[in-house]
C-alpha positions as CSV (number, residue, x, y, z in Angstrom):
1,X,32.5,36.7,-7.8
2,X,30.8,35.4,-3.9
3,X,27.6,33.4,-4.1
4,X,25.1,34.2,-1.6
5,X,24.9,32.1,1.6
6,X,23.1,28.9,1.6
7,X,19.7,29.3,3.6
8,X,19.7,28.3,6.5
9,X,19.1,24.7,6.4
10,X,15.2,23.3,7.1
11,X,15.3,20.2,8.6
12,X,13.7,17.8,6.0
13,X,10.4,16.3,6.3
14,X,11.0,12.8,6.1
15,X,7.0,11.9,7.0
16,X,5.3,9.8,4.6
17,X,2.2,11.7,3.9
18,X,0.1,9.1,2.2
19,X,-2.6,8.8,5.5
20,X,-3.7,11.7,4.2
21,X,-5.8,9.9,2.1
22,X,-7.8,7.6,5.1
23,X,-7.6,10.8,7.4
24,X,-8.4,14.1,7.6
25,X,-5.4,16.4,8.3
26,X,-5.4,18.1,12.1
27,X,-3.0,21.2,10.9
28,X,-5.0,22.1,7.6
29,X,-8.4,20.4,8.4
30,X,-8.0,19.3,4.7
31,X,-10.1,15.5,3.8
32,X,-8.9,14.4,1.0
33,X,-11.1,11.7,0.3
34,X,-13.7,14.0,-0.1
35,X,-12.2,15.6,-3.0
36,X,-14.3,14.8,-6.0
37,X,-12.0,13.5,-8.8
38,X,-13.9,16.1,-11.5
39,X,-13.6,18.3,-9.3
40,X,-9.4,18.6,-9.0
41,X,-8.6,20.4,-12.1
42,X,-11.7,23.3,-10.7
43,X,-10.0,23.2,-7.6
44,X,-6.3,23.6,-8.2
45,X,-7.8,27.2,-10.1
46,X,-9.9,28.6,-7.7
47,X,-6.7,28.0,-5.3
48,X,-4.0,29.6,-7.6
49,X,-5.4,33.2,-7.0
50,X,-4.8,32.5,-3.1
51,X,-0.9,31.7,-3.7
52,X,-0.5,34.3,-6.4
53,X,-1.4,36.8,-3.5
54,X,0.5,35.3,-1.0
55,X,3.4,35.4,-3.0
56,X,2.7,39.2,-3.9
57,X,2.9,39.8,-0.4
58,X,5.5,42.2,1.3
59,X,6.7,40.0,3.5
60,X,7.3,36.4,1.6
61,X,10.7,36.3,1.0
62,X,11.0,36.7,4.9
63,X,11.3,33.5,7.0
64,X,8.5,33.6,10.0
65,X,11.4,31.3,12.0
66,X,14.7,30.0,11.2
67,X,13.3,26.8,10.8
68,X,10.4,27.4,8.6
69,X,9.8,28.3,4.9
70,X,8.9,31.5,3.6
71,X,5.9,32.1,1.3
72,X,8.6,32.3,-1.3
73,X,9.9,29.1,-0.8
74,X,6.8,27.4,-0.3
75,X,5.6,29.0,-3.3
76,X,8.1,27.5,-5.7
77,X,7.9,24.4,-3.6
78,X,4.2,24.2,-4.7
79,X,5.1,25.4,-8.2
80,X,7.6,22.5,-8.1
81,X,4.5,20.0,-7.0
82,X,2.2,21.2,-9.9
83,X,5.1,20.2,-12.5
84,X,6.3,17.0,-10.6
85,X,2.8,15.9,-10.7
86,X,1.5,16.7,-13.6
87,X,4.2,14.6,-15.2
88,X,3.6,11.7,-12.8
89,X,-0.2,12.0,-13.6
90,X,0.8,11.8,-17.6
91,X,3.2,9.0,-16.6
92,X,0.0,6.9,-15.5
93,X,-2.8,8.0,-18.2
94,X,0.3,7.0,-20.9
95,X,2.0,4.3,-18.8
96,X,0.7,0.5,-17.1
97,X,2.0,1.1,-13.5
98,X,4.5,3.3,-13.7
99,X,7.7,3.6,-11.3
100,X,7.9,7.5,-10.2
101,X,11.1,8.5,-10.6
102,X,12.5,9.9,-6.9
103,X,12.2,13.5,-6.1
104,X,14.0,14.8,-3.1
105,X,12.0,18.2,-2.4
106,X,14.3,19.4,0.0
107,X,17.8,18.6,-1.9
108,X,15.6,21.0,-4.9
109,X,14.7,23.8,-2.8
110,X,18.5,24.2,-1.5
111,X,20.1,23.3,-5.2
112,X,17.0,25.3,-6.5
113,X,17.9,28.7,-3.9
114,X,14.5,28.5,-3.6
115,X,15.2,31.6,-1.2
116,X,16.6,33.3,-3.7
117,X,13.9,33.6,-6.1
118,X,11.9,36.4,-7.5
119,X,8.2,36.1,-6.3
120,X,6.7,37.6,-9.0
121,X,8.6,35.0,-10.9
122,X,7.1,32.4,-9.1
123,X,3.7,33.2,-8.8
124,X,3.8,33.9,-13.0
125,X,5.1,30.1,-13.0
126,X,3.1,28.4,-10.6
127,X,-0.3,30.1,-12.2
128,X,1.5,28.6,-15.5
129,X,2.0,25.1,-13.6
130,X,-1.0,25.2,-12.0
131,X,-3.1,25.7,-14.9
132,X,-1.1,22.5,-16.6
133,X,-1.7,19.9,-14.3
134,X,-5.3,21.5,-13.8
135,X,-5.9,20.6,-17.7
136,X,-4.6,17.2,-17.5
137,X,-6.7,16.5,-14.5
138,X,-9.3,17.9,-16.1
139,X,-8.7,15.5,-19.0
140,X,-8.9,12.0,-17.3
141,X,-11.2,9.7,-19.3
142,X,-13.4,8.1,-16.9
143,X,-11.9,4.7,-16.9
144,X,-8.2,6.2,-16.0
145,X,-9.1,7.1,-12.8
146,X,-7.9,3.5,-11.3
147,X,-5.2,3.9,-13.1
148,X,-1.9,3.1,-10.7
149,X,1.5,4.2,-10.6
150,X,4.1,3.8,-7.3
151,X,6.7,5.5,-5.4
152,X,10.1,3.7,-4.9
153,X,9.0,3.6,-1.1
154,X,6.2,1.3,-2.6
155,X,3.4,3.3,-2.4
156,X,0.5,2.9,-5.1
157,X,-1.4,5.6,-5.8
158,X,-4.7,5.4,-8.9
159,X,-4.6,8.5,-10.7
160,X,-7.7,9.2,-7.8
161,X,-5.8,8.8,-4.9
162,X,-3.0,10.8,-7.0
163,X,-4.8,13.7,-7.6
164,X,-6.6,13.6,-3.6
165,X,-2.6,13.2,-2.2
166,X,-1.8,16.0,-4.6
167,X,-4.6,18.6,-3.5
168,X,-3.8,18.1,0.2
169,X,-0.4,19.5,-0.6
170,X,-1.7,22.2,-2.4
171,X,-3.7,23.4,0.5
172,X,-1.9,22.0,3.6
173,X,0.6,24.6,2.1
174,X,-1.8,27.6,1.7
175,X,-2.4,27.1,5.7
176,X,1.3,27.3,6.3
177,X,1.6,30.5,4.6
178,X,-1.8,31.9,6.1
179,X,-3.2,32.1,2.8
């Protein structure tokens, strides 16, 4: 039995994101500071319709360049992100300063075949994810939201700046599928 070939390797983005959250973003024109914290739950659902349709697209398990995701692979990339934090948002509503655990996206999307998926599949589990970490944002008590939790790198996010950081992604990755 053969295994498909590998994808084509992306070269991993090694940026540390986090200015997001002082400035707006050039490439998306997202702010994230002006997300409203009651407002992230709302948000991630009015944006899931966008990705579901991008995903149902003819063309998203094609590659725009060698070097670039597909709407496929983004797709489970963000599908990934809704699941990776909603457990890091339950981490800090459950936890005193948690420690993230380290998650590699680009090691998961080649050990994952992200390329390899089913879009429909996707777009079913990233609605599902979606609507998961929407609830638990939706949940936040009003004295969680200073909350903190870090990154091995030593960021510290509050469960605000969490959920801001998380949202840009969300979007920033809706521009890079033209969605």
């Amino acid at each position: 039995m053969t295994t498909p070939d590998a994808a084509p390797a992306i070269e991993p983005d090694d940026k540390d994101w986090t200015w997001v959250l002082q400035e707006r973003c050039p490439e998306c024109g997202f702010t994230a500071s002006d997300a409203e914290t009651t407002a992230i739950g709302g948000t991630v659902r009015d944006l899931t319709p966008r990705w579901v349709s991008a995903l149902h697209r003819t063309d998203a398990t094609q590659r725009p360049g060698p070097t670039t995701w597909s709407t496929l692979e983004y797709g489970a990339h963000v599908r990934d992100v809704f699941r990776v934090f909603d457990g890091r948002l339950a981490l800090m509503l459950d936890e005193v300063d948690p420690l993230f655990e380290n998650w590699d996206q680009d090691a998961t999307a080649l050990a994952d075949r992200y390329d390899l998926q089913d879009p429909t599949v996707v777009a079913e589990e990233l609605a599902d994810a979606a609507d998961v970490v929407a609830d638990r944002f939706d949940s936040v008590p009003d004295d969680a939201w200073a909350r903190t939790g870090r990154r091995s790198n030593g960021s510290v996010f509050t469960v605000q700046t969490l959920g801001q950081y998380f949202l840009h992604d969300v979007v920033h990755h809706l521009h890079d599928v033209h969605a």
